[in-house]
PyMOL Python script that loads the backbone (N, CA, C, O; Angstrom):
from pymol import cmd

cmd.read_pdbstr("""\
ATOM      1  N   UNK A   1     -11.773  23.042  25.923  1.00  0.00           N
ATOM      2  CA  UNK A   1     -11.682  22.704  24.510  1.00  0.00           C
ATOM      3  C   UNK A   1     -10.952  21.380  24.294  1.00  0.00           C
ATOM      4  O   UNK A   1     -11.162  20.527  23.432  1.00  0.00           O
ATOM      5  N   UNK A   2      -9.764  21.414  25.581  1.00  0.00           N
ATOM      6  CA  UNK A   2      -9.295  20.039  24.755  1.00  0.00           C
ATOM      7  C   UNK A   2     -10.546  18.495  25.268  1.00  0.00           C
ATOM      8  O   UNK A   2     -10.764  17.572  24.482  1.00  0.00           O
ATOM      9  N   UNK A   3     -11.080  18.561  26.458  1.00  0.00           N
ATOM     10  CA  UNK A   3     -11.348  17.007  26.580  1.00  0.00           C
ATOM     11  C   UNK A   3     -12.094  17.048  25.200  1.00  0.00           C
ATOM     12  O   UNK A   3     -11.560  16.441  24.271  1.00  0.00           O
ATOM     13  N   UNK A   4     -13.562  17.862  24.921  1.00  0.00           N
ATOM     14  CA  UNK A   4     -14.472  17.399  23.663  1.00  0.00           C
ATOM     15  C   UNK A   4     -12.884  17.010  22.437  1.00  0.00           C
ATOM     16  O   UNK A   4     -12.843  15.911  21.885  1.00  0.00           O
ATOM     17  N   UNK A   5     -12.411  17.446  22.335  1.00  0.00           N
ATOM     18  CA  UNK A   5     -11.101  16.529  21.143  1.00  0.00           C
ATOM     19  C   UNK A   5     -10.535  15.798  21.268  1.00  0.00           C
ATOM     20  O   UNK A   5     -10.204  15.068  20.333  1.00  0.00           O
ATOM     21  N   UNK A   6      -9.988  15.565  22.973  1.00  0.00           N
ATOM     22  CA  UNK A   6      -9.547  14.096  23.141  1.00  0.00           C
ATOM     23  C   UNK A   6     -10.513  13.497  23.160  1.00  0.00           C
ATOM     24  O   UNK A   6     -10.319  12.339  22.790  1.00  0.00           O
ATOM     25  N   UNK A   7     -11.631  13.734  23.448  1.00  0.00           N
ATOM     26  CA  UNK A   7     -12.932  12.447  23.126  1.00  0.00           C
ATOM     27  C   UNK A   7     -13.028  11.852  21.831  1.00  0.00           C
ATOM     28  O   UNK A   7     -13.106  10.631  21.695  1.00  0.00           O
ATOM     29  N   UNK A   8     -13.027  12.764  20.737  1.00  0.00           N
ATOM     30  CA  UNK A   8     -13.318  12.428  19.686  1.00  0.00           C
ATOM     31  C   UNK A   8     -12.399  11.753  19.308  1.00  0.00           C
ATOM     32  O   UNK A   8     -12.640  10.589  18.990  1.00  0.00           O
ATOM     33  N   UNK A   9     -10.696  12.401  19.196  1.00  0.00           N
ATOM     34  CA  UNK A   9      -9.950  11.428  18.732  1.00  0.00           C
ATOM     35  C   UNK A   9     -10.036  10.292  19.646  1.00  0.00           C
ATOM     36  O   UNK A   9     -10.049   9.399  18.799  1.00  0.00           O
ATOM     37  N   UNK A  10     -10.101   9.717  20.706  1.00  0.00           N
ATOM     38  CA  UNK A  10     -10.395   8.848  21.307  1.00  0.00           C
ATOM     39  C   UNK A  10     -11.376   8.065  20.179  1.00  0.00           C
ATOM     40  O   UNK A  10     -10.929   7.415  19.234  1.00  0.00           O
ATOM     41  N   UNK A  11     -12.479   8.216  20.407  1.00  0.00           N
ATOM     42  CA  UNK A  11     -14.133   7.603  19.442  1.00  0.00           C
ATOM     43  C   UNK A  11     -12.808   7.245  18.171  1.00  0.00           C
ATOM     44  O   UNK A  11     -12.257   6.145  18.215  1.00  0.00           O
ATOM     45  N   UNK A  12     -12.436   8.192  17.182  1.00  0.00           N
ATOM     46  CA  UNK A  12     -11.619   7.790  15.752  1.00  0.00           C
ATOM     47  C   UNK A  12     -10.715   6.633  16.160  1.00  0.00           C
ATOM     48  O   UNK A  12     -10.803   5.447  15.842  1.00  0.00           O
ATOM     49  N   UNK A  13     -10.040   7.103  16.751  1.00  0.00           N
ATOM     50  CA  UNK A  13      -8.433   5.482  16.950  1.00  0.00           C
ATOM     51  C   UNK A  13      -9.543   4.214  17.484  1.00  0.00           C
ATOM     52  O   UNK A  13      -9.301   3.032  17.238  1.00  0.00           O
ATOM     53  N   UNK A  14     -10.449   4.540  18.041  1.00  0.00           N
ATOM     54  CA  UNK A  14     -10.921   2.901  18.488  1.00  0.00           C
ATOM     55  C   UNK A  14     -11.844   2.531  17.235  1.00  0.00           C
ATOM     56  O   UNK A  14     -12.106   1.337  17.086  1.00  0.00           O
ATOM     57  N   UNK A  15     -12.349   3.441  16.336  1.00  0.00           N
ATOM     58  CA  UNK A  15     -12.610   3.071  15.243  1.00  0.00           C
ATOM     59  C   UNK A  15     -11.998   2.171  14.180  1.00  0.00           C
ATOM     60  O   UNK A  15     -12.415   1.170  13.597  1.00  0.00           O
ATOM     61  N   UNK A  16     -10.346   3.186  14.101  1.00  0.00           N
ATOM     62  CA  UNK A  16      -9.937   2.817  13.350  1.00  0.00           C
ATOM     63  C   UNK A  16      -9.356   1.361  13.887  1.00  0.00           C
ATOM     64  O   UNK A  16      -9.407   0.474  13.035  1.00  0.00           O
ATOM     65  N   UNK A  17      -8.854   1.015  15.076  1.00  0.00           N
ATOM     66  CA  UNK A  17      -8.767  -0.314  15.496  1.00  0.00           C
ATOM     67  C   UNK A  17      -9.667  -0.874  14.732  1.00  0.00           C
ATOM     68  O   UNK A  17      -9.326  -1.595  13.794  1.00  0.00           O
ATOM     69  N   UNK A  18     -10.468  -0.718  14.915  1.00  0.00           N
ATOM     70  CA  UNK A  18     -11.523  -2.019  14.312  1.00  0.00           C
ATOM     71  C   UNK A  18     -11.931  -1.946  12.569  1.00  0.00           C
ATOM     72  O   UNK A  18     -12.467  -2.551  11.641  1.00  0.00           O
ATOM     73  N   UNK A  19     -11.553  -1.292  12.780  1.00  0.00           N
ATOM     74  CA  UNK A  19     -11.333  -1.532  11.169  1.00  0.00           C
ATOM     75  C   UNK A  19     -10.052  -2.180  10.862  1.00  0.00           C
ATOM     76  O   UNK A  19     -10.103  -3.260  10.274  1.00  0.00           O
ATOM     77  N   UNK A  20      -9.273  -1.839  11.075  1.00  0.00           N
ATOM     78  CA  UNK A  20      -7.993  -2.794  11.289  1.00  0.00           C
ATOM     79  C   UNK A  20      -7.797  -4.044  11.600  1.00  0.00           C
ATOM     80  O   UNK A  20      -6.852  -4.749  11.245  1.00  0.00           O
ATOM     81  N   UNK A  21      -8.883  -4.390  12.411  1.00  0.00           N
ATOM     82  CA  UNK A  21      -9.004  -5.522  13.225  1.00  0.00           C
ATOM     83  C   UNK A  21     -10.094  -6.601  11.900  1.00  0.00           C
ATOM     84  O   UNK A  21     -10.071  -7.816  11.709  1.00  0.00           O
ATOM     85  N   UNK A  22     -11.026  -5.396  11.144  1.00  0.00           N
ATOM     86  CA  UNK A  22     -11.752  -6.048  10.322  1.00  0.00           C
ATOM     87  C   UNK A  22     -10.692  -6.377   8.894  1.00  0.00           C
ATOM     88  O   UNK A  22     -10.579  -7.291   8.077  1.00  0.00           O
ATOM     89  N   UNK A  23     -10.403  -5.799   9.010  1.00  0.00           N
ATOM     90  CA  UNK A  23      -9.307  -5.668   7.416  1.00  0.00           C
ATOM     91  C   UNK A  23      -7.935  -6.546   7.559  1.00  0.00           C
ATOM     92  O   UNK A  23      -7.089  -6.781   6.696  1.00  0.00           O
ATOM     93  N   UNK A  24      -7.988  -6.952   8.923  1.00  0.00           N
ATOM     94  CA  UNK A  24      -6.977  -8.353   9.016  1.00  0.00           C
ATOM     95  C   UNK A  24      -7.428  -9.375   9.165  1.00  0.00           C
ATOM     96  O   UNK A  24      -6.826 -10.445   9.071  1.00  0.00           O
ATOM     97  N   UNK A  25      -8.626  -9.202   9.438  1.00  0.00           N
ATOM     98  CA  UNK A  25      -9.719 -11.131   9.294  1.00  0.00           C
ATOM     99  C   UNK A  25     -10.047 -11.343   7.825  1.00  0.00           C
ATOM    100  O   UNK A  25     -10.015 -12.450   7.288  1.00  0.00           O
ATOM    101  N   UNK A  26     -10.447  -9.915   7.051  1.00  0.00           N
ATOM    102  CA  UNK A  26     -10.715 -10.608   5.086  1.00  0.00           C
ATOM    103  C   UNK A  26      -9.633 -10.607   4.836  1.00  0.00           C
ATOM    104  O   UNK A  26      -9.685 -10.725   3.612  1.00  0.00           O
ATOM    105  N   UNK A  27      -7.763 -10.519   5.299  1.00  0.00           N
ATOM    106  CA  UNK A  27      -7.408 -10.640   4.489  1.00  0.00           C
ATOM    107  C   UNK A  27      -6.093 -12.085   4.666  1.00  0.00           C
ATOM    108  O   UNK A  27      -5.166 -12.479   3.957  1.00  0.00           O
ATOM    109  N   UNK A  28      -6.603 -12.456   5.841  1.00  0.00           N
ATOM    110  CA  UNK A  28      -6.278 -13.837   6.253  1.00  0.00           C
ATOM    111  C   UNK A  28      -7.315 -14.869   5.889  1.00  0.00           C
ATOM    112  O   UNK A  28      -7.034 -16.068   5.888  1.00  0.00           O
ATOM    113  N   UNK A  29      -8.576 -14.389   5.564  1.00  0.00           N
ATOM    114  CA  UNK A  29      -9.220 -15.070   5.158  1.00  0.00           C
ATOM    115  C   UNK A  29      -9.266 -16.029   3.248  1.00  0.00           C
ATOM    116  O   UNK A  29      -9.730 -17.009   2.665  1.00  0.00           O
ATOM    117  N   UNK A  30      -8.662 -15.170   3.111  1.00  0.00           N
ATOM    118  CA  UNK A  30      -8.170 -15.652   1.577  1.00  0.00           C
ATOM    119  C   UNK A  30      -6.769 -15.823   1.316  1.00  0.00           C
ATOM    120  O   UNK A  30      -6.075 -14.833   1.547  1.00  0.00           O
ATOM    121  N   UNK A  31      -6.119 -16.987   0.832  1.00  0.00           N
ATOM    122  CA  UNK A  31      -4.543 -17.270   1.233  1.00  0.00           C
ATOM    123  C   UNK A  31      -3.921 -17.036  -0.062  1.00  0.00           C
ATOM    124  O   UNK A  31      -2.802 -17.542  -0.149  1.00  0.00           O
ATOM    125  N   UNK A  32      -4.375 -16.345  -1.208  1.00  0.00           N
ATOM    126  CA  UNK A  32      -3.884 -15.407  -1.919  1.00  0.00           C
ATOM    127  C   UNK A  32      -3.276 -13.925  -1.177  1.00  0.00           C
ATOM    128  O   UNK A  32      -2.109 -13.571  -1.010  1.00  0.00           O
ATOM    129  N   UNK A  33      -4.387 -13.331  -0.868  1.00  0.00           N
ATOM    130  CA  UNK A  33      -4.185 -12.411  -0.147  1.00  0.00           C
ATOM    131  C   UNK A  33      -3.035 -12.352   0.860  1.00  0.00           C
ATOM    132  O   UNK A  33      -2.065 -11.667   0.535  1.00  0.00           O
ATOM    133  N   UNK A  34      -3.017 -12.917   1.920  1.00  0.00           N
ATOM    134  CA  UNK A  34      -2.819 -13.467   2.709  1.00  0.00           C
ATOM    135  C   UNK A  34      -1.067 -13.880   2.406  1.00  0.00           C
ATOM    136  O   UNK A  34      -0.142 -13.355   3.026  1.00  0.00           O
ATOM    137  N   UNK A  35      -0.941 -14.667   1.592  1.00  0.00           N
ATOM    138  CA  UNK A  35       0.718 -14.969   0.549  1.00  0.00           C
ATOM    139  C   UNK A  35       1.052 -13.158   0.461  1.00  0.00           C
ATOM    140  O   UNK A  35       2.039 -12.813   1.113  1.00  0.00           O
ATOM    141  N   UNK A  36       0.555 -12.417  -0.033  1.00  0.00           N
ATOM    142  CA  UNK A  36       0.946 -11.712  -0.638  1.00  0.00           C
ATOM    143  C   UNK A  36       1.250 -10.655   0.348  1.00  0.00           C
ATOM    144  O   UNK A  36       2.359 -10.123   0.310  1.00  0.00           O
ATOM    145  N   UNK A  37       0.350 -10.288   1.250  1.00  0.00           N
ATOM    146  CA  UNK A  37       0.412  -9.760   2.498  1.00  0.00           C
ATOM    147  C   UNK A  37       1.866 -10.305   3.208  1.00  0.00           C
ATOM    148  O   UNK A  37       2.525  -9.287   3.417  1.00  0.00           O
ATOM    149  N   UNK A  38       2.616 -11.484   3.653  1.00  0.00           N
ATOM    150  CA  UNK A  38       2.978 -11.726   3.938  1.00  0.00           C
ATOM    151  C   UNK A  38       4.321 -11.452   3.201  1.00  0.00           C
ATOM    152  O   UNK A  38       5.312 -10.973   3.753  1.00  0.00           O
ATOM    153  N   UNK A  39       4.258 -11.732   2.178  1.00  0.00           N
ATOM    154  CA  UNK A  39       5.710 -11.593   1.086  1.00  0.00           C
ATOM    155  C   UNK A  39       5.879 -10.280   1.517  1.00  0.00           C
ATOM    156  O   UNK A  39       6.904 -10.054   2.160  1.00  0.00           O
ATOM    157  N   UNK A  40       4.935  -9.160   1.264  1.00  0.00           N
ATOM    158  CA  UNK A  40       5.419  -7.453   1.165  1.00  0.00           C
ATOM    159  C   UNK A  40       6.084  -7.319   2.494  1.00  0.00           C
ATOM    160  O   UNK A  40       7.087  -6.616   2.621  1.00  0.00           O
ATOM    161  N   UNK A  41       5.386  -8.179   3.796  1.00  0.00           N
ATOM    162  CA  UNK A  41       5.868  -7.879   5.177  1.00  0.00           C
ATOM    163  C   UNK A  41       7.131  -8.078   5.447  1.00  0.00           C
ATOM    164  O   UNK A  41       7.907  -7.542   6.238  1.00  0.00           O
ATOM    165  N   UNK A  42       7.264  -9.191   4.437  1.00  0.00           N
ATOM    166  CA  UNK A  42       9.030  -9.468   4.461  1.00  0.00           C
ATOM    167  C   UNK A  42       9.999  -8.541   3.990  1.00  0.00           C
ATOM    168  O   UNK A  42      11.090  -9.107   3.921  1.00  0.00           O
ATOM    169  N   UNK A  43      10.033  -7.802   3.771  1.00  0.00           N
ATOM    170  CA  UNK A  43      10.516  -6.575   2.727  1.00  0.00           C
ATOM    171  C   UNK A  43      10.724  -5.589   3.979  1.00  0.00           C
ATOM    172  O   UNK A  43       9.785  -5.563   4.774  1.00  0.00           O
ATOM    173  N   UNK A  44      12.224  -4.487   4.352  1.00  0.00           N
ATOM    174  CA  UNK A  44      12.336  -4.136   5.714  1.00  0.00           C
ATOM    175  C   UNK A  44      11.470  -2.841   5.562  1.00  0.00           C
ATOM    176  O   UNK A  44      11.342  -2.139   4.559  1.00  0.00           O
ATOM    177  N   UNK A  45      11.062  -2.734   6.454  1.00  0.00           N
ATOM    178  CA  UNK A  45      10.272  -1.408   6.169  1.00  0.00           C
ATOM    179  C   UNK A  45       8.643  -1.188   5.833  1.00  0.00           C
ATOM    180  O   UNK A  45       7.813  -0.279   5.856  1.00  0.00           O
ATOM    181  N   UNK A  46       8.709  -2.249   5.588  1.00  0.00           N
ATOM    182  CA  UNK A  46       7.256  -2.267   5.092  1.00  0.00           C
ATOM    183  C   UNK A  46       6.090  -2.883   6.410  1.00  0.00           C
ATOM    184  O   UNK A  46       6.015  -3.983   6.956  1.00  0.00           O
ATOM    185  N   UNK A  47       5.319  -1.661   6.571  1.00  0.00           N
ATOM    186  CA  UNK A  47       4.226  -2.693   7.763  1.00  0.00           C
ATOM    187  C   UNK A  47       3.146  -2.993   6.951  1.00  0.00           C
ATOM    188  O   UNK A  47       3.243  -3.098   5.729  1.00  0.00           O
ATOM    189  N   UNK A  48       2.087  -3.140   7.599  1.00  0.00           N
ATOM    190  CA  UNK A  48       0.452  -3.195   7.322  1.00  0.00           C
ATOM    191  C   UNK A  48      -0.006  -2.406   6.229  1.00  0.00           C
ATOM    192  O   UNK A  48      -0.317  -2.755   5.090  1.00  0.00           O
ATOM    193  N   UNK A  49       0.011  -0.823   6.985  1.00  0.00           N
ATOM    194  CA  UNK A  49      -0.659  -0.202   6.197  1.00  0.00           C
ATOM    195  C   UNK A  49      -0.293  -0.028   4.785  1.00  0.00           C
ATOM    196  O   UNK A  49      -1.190   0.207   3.976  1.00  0.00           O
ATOM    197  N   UNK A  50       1.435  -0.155   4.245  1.00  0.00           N
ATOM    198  CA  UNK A  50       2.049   0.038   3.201  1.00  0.00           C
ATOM    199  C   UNK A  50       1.622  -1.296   2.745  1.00  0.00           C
ATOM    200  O   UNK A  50       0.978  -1.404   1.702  1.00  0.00           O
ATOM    201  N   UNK A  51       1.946  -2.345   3.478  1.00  0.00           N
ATOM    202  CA  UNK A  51       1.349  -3.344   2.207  1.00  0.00           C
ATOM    203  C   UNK A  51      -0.098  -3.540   2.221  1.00  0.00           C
ATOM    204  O   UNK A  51      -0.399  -4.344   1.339  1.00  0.00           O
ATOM    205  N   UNK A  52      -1.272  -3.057   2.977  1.00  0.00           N
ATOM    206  CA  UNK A  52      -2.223  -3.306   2.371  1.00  0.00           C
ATOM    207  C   UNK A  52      -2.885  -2.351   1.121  1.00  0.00           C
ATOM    208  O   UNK A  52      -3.839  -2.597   0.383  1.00  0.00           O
ATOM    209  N   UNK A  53      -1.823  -0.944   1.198  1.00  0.00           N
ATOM    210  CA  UNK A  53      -2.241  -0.051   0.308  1.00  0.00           C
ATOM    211  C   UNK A  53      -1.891  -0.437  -0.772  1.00  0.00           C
ATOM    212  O   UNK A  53      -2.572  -0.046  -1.720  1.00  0.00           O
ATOM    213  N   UNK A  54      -0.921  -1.182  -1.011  1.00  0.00           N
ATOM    214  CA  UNK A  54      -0.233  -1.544  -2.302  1.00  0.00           C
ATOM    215  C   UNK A  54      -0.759  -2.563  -2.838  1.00  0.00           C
ATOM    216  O   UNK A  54      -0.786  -2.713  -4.060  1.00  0.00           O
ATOM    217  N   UNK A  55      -1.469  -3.777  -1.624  1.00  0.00           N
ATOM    218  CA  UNK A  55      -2.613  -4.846  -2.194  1.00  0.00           C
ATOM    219  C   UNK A  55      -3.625  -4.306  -3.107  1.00  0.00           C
ATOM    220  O   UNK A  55      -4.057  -4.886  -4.103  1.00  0.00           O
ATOM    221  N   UNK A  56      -4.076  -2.777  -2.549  1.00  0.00           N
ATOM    222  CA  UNK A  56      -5.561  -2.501  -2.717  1.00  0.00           C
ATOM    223  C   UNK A  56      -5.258  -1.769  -3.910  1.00  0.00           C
ATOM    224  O   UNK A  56      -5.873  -2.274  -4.850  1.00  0.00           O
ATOM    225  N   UNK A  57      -4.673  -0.941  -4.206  1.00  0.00           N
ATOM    226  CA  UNK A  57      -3.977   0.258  -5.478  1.00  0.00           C
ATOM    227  C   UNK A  57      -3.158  -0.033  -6.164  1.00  0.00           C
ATOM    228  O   UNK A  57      -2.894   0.901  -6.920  1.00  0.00           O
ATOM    229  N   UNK A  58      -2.265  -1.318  -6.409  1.00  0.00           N
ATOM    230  CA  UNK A  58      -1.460  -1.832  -7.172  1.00  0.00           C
ATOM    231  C   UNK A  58      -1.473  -3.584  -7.300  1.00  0.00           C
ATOM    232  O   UNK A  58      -0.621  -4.445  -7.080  1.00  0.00           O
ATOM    233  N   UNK A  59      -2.238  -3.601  -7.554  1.00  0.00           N
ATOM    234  CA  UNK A  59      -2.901  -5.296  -7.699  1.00  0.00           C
ATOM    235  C   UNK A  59      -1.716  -5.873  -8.666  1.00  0.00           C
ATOM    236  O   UNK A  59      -1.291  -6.951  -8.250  1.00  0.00           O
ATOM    237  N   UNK A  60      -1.216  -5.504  -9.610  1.00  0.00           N
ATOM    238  CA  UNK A  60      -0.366  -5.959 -10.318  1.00  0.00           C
ATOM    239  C   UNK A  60       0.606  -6.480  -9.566  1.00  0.00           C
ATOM    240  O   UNK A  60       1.025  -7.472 -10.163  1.00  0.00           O
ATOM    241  N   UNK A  61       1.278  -6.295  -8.392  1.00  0.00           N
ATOM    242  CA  UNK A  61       2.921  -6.299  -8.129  1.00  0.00           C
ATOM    243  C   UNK A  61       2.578  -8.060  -7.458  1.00  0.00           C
ATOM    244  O   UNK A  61       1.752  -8.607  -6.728  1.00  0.00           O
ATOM    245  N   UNK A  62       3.639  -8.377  -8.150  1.00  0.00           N
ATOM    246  CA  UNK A  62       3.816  -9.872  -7.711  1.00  0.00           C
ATOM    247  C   UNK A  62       2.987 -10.803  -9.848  1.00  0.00           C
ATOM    248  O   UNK A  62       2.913 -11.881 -10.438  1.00  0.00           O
ATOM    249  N   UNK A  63       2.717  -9.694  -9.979  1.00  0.00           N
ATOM    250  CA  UNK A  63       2.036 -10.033 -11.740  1.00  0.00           C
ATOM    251  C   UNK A  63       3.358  -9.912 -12.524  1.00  0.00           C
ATOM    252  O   UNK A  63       3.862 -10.883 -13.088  1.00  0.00           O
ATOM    253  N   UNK A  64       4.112  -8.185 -12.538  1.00  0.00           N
ATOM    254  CA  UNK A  64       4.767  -7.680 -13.457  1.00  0.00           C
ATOM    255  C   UNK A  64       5.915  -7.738 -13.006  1.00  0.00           C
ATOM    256  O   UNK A  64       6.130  -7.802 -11.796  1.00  0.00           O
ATOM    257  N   UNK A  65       6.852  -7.725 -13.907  1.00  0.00           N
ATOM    258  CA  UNK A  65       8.399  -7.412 -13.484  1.00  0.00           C
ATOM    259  C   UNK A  65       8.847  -6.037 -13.084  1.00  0.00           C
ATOM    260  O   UNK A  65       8.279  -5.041 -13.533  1.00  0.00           O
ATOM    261  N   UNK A  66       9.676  -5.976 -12.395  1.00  0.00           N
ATOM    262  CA  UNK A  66       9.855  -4.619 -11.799  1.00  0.00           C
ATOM    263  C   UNK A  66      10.225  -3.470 -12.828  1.00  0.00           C
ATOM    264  O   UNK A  66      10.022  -2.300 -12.503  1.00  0.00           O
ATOM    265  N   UNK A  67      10.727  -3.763 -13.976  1.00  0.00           N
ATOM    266  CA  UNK A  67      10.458  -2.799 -15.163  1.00  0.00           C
ATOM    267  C   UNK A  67       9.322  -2.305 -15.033  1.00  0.00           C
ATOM    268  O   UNK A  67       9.142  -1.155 -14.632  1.00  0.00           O
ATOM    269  N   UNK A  68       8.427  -3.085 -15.345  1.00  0.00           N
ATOM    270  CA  UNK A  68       6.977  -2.752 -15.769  1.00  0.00           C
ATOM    271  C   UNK A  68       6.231  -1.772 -14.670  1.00  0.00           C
ATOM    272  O   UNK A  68       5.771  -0.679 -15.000  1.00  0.00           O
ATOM    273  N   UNK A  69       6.164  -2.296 -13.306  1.00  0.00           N
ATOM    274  CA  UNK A  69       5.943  -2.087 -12.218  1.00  0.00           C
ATOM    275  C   UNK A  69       6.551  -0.351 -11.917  1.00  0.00           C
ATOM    276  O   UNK A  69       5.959   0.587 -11.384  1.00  0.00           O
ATOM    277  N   UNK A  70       7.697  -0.412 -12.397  1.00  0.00           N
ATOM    278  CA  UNK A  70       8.090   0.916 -12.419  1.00  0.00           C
ATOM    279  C   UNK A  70       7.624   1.934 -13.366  1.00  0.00           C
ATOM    280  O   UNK A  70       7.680   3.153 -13.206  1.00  0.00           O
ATOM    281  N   UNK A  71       7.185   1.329 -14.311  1.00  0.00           N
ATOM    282  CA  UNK A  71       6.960   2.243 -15.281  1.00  0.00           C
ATOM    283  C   UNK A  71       5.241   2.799 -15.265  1.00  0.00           C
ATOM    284  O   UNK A  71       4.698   3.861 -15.570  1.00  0.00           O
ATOM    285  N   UNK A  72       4.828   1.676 -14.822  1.00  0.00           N
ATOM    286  CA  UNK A  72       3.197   1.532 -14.235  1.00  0.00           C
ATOM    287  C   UNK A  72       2.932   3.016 -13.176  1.00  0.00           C
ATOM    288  O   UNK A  72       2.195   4.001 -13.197  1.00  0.00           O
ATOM    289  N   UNK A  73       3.862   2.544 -12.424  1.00  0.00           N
ATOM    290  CA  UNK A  73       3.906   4.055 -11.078  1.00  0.00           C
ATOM    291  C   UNK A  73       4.563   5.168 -11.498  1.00  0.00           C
ATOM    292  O   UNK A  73       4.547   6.157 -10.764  1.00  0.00           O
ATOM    293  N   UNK A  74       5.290   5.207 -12.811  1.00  0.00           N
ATOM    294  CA  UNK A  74       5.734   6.214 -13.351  1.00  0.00           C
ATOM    295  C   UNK A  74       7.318   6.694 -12.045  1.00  0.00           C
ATOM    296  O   UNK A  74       7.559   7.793 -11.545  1.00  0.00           O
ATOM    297  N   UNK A  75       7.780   5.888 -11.941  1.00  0.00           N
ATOM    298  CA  UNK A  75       8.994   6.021 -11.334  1.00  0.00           C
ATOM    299  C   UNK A  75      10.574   5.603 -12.406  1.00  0.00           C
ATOM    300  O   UNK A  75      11.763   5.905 -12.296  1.00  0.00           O
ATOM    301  N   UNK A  76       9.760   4.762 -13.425  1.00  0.00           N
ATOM    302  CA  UNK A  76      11.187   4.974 -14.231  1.00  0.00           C
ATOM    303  C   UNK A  76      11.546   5.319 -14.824  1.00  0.00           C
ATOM    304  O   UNK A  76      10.797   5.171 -15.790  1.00  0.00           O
ATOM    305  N   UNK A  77      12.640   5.996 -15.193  1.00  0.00           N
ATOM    306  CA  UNK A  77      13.569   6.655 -15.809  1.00  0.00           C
ATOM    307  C   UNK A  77      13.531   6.496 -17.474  1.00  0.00           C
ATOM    308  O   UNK A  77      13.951   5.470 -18.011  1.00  0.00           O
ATOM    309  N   UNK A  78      13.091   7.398 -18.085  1.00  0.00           N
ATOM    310  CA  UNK A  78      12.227   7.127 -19.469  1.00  0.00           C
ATOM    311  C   UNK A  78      13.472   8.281 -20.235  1.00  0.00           C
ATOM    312  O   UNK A  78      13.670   9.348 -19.654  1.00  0.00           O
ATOM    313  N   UNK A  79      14.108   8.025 -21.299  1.00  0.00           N
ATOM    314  CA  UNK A  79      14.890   8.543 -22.398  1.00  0.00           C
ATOM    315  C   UNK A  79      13.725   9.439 -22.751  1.00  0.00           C
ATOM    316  O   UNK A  79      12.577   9.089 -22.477  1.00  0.00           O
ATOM    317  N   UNK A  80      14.040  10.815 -23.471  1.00  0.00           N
ATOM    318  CA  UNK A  80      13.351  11.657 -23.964  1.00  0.00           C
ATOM    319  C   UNK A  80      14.242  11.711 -25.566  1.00  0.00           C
ATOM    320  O   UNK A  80      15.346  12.255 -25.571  1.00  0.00           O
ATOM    321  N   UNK A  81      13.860  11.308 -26.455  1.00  0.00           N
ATOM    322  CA  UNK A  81      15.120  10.860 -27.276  1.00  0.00           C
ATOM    323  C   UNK A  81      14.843  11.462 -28.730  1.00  0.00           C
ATOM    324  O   UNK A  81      15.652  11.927 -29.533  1.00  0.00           O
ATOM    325  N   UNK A  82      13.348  11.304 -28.837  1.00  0.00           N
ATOM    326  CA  UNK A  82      13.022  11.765 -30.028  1.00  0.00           C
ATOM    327  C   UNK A  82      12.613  13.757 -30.124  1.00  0.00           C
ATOM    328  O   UNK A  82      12.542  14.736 -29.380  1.00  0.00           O
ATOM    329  N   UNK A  83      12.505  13.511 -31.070  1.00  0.00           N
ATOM    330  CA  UNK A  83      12.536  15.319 -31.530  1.00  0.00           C
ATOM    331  C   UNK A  83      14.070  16.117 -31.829  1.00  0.00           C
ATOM    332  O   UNK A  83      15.016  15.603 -32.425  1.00  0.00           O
ATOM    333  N   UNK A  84      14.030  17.421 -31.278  1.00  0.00           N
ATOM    334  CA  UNK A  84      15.337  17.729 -31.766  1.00  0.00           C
ATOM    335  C   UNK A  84      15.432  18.844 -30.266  1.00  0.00           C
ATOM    336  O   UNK A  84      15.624  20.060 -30.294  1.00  0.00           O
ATOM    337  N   UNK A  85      15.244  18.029 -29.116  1.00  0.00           N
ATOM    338  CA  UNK A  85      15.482  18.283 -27.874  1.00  0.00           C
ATOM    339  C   UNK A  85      17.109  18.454 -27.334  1.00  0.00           C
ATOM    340  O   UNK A  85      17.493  17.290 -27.227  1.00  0.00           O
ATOM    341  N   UNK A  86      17.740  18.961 -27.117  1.00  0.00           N
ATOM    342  CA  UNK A  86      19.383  19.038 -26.594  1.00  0.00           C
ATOM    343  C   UNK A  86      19.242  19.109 -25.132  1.00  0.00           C
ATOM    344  O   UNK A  86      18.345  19.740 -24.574  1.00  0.00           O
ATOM    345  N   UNK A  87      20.135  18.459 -24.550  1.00  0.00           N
ATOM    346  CA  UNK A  87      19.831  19.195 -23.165  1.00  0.00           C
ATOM    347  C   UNK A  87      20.761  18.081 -22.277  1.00  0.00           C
ATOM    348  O   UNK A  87      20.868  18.201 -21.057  1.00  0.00           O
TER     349      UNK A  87
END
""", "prot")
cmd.dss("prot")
cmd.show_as("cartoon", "prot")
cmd.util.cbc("prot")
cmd.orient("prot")
């Protein structure tokens, strides 16, 4: 049982290489991209896959101020103020 699964995952990771391999030639290929790719890399923690997900699903960042940006992803901290809520 295991070789047929190490085969396959074998076949997937050399896939995904190359897709990887394709998805770092379009995105050196445009020096927008490319700037921006590079800025997120600078940031500790952050590799590839985090900044290309954030290229592809959050096009804004490097647009909005980090207010906005936060509030966009629904990470900031929003007053609940109106009504007659106590708490």
């Amino acid at each position: 049982m295991h070789k047929p699964i190490q085969s396959i995952l074998s076949t997937i990771k050399k896939e995904l290489q190359g897709i990887d391999k394709q998805l770092d030639k379009l995105v050196n290929s445009v020096s927008e991209w490319r700037q921006r790719r590079d800025l997120l890399l600078s940031a500790k923690g952050v590799g590839n896959v985090l900044a290309y997900t954030l290229m592809s699903e959050l096009p804004e960042v490097g647009k909005l101020n980090r207010k906005k940006i936060a509030a966009l992803v629904g990470i900031a901290p929003m007053n609940r103020n109106s009504g007659s809520f106590q708490g």
